[in-house]
C-alpha positions in Angstrom: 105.5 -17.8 -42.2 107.9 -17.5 -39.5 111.0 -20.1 -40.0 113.0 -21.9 -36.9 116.1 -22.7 -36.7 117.6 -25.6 -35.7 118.8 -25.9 -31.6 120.8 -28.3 -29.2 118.9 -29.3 -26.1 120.4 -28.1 -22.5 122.1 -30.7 -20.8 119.2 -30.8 -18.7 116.7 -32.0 -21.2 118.8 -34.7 -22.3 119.4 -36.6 -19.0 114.7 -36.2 -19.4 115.1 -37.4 -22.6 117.1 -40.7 -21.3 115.6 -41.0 -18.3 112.2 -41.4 -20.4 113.7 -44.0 -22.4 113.4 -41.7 -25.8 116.5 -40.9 -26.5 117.3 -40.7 -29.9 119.8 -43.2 -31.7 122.2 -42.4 -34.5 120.0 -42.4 -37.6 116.8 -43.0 -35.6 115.1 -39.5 -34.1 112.4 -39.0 -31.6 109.5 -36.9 -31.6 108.2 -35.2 -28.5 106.8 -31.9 -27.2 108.2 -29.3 -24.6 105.6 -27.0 -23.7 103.0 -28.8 -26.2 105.3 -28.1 -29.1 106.1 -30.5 -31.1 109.5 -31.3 -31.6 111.9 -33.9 -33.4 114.9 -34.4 -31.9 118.1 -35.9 -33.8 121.4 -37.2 -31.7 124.6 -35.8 -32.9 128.0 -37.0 -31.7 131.1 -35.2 -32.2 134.4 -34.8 -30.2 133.6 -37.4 -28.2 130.2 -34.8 -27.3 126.6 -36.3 -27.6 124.2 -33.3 -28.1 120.5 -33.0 -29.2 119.6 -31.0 -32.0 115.9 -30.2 -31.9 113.2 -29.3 -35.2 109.8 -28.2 -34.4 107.8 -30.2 -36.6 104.7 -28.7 -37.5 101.7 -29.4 -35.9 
């Protein structure tokens, strides 16, 4: 079984994520796909940074 480890979104992807209105929230992830993967995406804030850190959930 191959394991994956856990990612921040590019930049990029974020400003997709809010301009499709599914952001996540502190203690409330998302779920969507890039490339048909599917993906849960959890918001982490730290040093004044907010970044996306990204599990592939399985399928």
């Amino acid at each position: 079984m191959m394991r994956h480890r856990e990612r921040y979104l590019p930049d990029y992807l974020v400003r997709v994520l809010e301009g499709e209105r599914i952001m996540p929230e502190p203690g409330r992830p998302t779920y969507f796909e890039i490339h048909g993967v599917p993906y849960r995406g959890e918001l982490v804030e730290s040093e004044g940074r907010r970044r996306v850190r990204v599990y592939p959930e399985r399928g």
